[in-house]
C-alpha positions as CSV (number, residue, x, y, z in Angstrom):
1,X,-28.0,-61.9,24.6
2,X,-25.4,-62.4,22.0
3,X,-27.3,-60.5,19.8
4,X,-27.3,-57.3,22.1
5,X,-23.8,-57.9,23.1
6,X,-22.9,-57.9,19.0
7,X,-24.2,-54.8,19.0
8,X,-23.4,-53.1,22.0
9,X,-19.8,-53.2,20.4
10,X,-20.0,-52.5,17.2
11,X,-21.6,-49.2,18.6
12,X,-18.6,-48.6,21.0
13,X,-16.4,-49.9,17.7
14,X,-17.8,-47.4,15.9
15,X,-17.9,-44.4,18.5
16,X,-13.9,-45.5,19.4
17,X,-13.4,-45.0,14.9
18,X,-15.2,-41.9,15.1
19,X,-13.4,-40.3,17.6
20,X,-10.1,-41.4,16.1
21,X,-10.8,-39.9,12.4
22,X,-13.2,-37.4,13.6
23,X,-11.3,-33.9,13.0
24,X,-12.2,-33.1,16.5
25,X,-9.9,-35.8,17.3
26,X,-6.9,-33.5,18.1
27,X,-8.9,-31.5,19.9
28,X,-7.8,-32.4,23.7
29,X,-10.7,-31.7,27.2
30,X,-7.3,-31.2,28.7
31,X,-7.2,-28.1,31.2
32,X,-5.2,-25.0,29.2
33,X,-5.0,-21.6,29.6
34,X,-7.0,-19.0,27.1
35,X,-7.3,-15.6,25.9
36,X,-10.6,-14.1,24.2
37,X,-9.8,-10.5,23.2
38,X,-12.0,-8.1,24.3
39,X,-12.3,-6.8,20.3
40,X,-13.3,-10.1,19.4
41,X,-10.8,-10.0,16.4
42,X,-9.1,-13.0,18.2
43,X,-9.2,-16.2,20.5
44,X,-5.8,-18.5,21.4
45,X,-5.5,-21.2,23.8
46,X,-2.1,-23.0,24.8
47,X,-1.5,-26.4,26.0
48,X,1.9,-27.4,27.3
49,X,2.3,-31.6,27.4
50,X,3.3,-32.6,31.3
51,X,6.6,-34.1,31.2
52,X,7.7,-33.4,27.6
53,X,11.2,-33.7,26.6
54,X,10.7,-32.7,23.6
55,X,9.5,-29.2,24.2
56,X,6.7,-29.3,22.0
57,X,3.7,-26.8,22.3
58,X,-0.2,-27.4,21.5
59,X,-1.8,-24.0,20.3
60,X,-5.6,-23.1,18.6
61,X,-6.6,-19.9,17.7
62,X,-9.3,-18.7,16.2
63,X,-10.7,-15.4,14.4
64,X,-13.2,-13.5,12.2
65,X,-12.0,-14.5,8.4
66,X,-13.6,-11.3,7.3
67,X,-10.2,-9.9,8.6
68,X,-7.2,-10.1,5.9
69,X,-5.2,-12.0,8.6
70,X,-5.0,-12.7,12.5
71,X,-1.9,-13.7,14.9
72,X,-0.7,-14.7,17.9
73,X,2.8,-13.7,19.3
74,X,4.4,-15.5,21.9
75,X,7.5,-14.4,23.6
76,X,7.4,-10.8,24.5
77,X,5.0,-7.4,24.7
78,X,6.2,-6.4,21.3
79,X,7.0,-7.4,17.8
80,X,11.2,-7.7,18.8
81,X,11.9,-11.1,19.3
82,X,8.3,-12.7,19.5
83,X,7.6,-16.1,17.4
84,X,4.3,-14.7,15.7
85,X,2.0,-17.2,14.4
86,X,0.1,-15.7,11.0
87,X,-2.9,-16.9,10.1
88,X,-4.7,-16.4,6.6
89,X,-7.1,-17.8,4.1
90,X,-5.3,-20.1,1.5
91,X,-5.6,-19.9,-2.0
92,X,-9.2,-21.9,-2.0
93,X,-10.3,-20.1,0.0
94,X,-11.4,-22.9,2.0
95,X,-8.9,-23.5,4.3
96,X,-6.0,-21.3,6.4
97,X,-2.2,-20.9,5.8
98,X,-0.2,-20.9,9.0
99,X,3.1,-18.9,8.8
100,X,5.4,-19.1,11.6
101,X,7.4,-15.4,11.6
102,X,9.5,-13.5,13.4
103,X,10.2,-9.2,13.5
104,X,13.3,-7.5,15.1
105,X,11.5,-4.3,14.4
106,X,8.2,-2.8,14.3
107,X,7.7,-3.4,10.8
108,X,6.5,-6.5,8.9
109,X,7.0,-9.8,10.5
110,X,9.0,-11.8,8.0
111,X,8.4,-16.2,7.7
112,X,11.3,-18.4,9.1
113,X,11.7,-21.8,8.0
114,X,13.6,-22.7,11.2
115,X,10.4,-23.4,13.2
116,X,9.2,-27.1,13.0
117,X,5.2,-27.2,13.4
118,X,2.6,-29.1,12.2
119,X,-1.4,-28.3,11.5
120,X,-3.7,-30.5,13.0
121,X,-6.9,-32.1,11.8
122,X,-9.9,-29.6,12.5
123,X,-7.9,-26.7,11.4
124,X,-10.1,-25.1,8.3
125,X,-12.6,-21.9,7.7
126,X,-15.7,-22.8,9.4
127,X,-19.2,-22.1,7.9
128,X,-19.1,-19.2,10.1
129,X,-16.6,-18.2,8.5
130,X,-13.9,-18.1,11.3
131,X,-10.7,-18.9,10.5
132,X,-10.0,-22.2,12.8
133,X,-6.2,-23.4,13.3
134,X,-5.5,-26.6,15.6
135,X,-1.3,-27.0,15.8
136,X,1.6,-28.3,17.4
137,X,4.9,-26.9,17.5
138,X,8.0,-29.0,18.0
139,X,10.8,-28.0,20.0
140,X,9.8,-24.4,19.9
141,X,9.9,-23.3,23.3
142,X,13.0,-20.9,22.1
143,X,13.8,-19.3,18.9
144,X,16.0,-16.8,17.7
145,X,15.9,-13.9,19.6
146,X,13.5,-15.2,22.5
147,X,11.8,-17.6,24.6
148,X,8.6,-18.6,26.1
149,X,9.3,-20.2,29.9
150,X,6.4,-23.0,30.8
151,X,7.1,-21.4,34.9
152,X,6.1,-17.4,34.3
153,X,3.0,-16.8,35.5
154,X,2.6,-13.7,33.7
155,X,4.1,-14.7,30.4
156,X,3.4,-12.1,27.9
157,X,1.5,-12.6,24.2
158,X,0.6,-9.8,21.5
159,X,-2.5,-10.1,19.2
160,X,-3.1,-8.5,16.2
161,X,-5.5,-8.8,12.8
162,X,-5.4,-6.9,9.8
163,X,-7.9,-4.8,8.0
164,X,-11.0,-6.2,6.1
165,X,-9.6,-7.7,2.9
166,X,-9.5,-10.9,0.3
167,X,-5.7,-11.9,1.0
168,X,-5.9,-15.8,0.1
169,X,-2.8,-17.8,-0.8
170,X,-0.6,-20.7,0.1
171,X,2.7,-18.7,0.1
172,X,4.2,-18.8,3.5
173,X,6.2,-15.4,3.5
174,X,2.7,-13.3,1.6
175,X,2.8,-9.3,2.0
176,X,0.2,-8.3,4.3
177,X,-1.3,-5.0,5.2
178,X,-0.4,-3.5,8.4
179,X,-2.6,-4.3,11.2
180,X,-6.2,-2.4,12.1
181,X,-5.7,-3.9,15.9
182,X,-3.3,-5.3,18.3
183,X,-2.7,-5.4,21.7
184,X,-0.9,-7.6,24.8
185,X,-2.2,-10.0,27.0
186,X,-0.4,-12.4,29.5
187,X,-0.8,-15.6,30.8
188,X,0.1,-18.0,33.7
189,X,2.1,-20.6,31.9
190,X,1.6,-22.5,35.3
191,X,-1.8,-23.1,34.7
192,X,-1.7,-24.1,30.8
193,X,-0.2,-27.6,31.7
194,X,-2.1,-30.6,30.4
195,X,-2.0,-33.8,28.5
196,X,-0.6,-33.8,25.0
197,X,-3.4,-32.3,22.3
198,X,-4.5,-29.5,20.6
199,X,-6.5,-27.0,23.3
200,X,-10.3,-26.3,23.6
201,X,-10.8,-23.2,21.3
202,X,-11.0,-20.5,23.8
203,X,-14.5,-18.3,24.2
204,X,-13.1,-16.4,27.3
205,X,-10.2,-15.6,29.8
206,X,-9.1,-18.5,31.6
207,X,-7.8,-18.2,35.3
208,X,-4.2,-15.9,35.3
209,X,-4.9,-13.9,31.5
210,X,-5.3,-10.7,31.7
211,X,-5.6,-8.4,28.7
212,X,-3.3,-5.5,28.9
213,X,-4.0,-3.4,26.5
214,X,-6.1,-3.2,23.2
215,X,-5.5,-0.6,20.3
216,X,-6.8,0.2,16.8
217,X,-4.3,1.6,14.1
218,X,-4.7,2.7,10.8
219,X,-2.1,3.3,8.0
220,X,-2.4,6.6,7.0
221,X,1.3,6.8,5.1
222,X,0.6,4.6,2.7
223,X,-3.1,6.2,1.5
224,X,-1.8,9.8,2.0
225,X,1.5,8.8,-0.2
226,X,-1.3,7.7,-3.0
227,X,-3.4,10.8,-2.7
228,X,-0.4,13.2,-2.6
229,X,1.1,11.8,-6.1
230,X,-2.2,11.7,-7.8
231,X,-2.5,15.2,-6.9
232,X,0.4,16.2,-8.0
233,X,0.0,13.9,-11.7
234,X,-3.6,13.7,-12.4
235,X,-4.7,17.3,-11.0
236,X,-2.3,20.0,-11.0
237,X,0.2,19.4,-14.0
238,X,-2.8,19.2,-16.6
239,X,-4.4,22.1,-14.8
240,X,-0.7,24.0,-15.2
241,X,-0.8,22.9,-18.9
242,X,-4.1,24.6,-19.1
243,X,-3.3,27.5,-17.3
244,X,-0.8,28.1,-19.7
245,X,-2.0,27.6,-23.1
246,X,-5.9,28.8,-22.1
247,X,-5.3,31.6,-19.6
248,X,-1.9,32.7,-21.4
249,X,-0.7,33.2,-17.5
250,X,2.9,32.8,-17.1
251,X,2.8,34.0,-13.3
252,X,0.4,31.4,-12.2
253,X,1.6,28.5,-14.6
254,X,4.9,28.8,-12.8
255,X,2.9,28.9,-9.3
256,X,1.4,25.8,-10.1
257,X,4.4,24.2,-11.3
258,X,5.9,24.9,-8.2
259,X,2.5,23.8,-6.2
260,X,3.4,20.5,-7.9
261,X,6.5,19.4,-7.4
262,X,6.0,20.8,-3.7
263,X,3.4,18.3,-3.7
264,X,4.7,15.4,-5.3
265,X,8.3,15.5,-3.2
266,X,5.9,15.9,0.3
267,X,4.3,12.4,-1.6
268,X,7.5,11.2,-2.1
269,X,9.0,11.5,1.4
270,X,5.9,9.5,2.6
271,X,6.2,6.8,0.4
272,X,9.4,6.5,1.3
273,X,8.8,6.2,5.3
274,X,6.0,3.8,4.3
275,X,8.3,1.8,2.1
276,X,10.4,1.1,5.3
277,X,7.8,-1.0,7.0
278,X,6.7,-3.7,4.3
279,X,9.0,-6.5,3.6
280,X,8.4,-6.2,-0.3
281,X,9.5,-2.8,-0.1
282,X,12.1,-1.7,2.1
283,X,14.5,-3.5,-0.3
284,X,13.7,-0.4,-3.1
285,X,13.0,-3.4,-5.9
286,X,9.6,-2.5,-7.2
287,X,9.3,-1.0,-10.0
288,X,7.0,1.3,-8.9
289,X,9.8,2.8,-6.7
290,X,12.1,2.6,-9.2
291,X,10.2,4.3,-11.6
292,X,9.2,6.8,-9.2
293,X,12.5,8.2,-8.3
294,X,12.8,8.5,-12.0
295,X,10.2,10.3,-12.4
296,X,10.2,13.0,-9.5
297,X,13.7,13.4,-10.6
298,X,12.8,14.8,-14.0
299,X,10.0,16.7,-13.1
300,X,12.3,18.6,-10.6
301,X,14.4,18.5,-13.5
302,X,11.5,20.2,-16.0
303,X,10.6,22.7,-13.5
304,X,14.2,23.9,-12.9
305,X,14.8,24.2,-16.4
306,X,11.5,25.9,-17.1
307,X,12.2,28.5,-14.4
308,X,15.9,28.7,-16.1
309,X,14.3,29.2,-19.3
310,X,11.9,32.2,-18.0
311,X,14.8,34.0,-16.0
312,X,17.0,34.2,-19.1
313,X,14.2,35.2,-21.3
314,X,13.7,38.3,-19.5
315,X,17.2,38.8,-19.8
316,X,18.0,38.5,-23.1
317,X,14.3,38.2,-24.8
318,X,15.6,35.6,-26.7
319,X,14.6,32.0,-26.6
320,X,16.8,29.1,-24.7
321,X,17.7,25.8,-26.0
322,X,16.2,24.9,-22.4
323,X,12.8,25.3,-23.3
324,X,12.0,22.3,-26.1
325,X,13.6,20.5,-23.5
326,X,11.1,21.7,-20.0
327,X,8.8,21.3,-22.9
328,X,8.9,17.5,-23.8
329,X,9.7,16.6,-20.5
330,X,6.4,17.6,-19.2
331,X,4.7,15.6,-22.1
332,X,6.7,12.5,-21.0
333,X,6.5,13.4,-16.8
334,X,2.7,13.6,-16.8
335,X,1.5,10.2,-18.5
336,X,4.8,8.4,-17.0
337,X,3.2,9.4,-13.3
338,X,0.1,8.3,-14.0
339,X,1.0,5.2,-15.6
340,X,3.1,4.6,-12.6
341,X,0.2,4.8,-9.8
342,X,-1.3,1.6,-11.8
343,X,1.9,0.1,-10.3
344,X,1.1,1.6,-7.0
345,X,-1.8,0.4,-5.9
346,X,-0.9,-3.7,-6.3
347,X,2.2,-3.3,-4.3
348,X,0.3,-2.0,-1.5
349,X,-2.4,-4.5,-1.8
350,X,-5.2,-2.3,-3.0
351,X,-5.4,-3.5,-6.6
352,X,-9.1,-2.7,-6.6
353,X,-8.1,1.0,-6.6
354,X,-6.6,1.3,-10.0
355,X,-10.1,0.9,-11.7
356,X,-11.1,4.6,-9.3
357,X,-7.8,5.9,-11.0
358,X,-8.6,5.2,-14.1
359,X,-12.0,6.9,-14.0
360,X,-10.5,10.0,-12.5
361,X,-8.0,9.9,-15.9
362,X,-11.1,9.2,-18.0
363,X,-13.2,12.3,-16.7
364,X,-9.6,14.7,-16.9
365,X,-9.1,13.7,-19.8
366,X,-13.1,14.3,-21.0
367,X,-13.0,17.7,-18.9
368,X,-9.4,18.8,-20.7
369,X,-11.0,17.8,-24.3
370,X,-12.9,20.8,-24.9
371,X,-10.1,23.2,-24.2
372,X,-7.4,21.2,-25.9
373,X,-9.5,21.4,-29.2
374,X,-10.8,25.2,-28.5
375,X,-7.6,25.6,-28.4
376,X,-6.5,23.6,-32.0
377,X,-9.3,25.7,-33.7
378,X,-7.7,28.7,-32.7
379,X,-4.4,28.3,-33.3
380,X,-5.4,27.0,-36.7
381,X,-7.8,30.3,-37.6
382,X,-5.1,32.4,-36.6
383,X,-2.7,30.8,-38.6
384,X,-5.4,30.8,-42.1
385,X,-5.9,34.6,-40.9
386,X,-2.1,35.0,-41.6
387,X,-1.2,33.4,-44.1
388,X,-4.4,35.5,-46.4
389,X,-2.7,39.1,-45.1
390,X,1.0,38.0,-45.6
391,X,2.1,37.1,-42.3
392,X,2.4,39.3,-39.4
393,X,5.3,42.2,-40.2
394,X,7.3,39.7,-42.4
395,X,6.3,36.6,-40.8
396,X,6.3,37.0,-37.2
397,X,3.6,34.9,-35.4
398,X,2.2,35.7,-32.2
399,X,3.1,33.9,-29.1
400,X,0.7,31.0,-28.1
401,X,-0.2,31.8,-24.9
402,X,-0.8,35.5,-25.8
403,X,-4.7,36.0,-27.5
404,X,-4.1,40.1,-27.7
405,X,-0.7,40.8,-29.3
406,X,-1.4,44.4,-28.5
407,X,-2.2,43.7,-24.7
408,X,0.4,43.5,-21.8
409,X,1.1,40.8,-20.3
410,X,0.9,40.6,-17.0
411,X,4.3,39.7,-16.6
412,X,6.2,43.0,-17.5
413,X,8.9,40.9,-19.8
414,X,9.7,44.0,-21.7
415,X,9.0,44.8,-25.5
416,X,9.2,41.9,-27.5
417,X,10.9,43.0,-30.8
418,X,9.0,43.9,-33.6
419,X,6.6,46.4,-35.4
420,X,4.1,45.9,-32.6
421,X,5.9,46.1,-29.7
422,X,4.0,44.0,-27.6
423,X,4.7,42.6,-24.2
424,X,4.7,38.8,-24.6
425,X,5.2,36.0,-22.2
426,X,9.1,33.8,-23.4
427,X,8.5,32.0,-25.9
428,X,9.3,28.1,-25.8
429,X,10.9,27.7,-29.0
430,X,11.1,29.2,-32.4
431,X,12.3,27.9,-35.6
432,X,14.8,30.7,-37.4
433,X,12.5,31.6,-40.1
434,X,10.5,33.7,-37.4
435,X,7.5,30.6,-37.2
436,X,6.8,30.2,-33.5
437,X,6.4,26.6,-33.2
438,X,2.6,26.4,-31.2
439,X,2.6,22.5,-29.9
């Protein structure tokens, strides 16, 4: 009898130690009020302790870690004012990072350090991968800019999660990529009363929550900024370089000049909308920003000055000063563009992406090759050519762009001076002696 009784407590002695270090152990049965949404990007249950001075709150939520983050806003129907609760892998991987926010606009919640909260045992990643958070939250029944009354029966919440992604770090205030859904449910605080313990992750509604709404969103600024500027850099200002010294076309090298910076200021203009609703860069600190005015403002700068160049050539058929200048300002606007999209794509998250702008350099740079040495070949031939006659009527070299000196060009420039009296296109610079400097 002894025997059996020895035993029959050491098995309740070691049930009563299991369920005390067991991470389920914070886990309360207590009655609480949940939310499933109807997406399934998200779960959250609340439990409000009976008779708590302290105002504490017991909270679990839980969500598909495929998504970059999830969260839970309590206070209000919108961003303004609500105390969000961000949820994201940390930097094992392993486990979450809980960051308490808050958002006075509809732009990216930013981490306050004046919420008091603590993450219970049971909170990690699960082997289902679900991202699985058990907390309390001290004293936070009001925050800065709201509230959450434990008498409304139809309190309101907002969800959200982000897109699909591999955000994993410790740091409390990490960017994050706008959200892919959200929406608004509300609950009856009434009914969320129970004894003091994290909640029962929630699988469905509970009695009094009721999903409101449920939207997807995608953010179309930030990819149509990127494709805009690599436009404008990678396609169109090599093809206007080619247009130019291949096709000897004036006309249509200034169209596509213009086609550029059209182009790259439309890019502009909606990187700098997008840049209002991220936290690391509505401040203008990046250097990708900073380097990006630069940038648009000299080749605004280079096309002015090349269309200067061109309107005074027909006047005066003389060269300008202003044209070395348009000149090397090209040869510094194009690779400092480029170079600057490598920046781009980590300050909106999408690192991966600079590997698919690099090829797309590569294979310009493999398709403009050919032409560039065509083009060397030429230049050099006709150059030999001269130099065995004499020169060209004392030394006077053709213009670059111009393969016929004898044929018009189809921008009527007026006779270039000389025993030819061809039509050429304005020349970009010549040295005194007559040389017309090819590069």
């Amino acid at each position: 009898m002894i025997c059996r009784l020895s035993s029959s407590m050491l098995v309740a002695v070691g049930t009563a130690l299991f369920t005390l270090f067991s991470p389920i152990a914070a886990v309360s049965t207590s009655v609480s009020s949940g939310f499933a949404a109807s997406d399934g990007s998200v779960s959250f249950a609340l439990n409000i302790p009976q008779a708590d001075d302290n105002n504490d709150l017991y909270f679990a939520i839980q969500g598909d870690a495929s998504q970059s983050w999830i969260a839970i806003g309590m206070g209000s129907d919108k961003m303004d004012d609500s105390l969000i609760w961000m949820v994201y892998k940390d930097s094992s991987g392993k486990n979450v990072t809980l960051s308490p926010r808050l958002s006075y606009d509809h732009v990216e919640p930013s981490y306050t350090s004046n919420i008091s909260y603590q993450v219970l045992p049971g909170t990690t990643i699960t082997s289902d991968d679900n991202y699985t958070v058990f907390a309390k939250c001290t004293n936070c029944r009001s925050w800065k800019g709201g509230s959450i009354d434990p008498t409304n029966k139809k309190a309101n919440f907002i969800f959200a999660s982000g897109p699909s992604g591999d955000l994993k770090t410790n740091d409390l205030s990490a960017g994050i990529k706008r959200h892919s859904s959200y929406g608004v449910f509300q609950m009856d605080l009434t009914l969320a009363f129970g004894s003091a313990g994290a909640p029962i992750i929630a699988t469905s509604d509970s009695s009094g929550t009721t999903e409101v709404s449920d939207k997807t969103d995608h953010d179309f600024s930030a990819a149509l900024h990127g494709c805009l500027m690599i436009l404008a850099f990678v396609a169109l200002m090599p093809l206007g370089l080619l247009i130019l010294r291949i096709m000897n076309s004036v006309k249509w090298h200034g169209y596509n000049q213009a086609l550029s910076v059209a182009v790259a200021l439309l890019g502009t203009g909606i990187g700098i909308y997008a840049g209002t609703m991220y936290n690391r860069t509505m401040h203008w600190n990046s250097a990708h920003q900073i380097f990006g005015l630069i940038i648009i403002v000299a080749m605004v700068g280079q096309f002015v000055l090349g269309y200067m160049h061109h309107r005074i050539y027909k006047r005066t058929q003389a060269t300008t000063k202003l044209a070395p200048i348009h000149v090397w300002l090209g040869r510094v606007v194009i690779p400092a563009g480029i170079a600057n999209g490598f920046l781009g794509f980590p300050l909106a998250l999408n690192s991966k992406f600079n590997w698919a702008l690099l090829a797309l350099v590569l294979l310009v740079i493999i398709v403009c090759a050919p032409f560039a040495f065509w083009r060397y070949k030429r230049n050099a031939n006709k150059a030999a050519t001269a130099a065995a006659v004499g020169g060209y009527g004392g030394g006077y070299q053709a213009q670059p762009w111009t393969v016929d000196s004898n044929a018009a060009s189809d921008v009527n420039l007026g006779a270039y001076p000389g025993q030819y009296g061809q039509q050429n296109h304005p020349p970009l610079y010549q040295h005194q002696g007559g040389y017309q400097n090819t590069v």
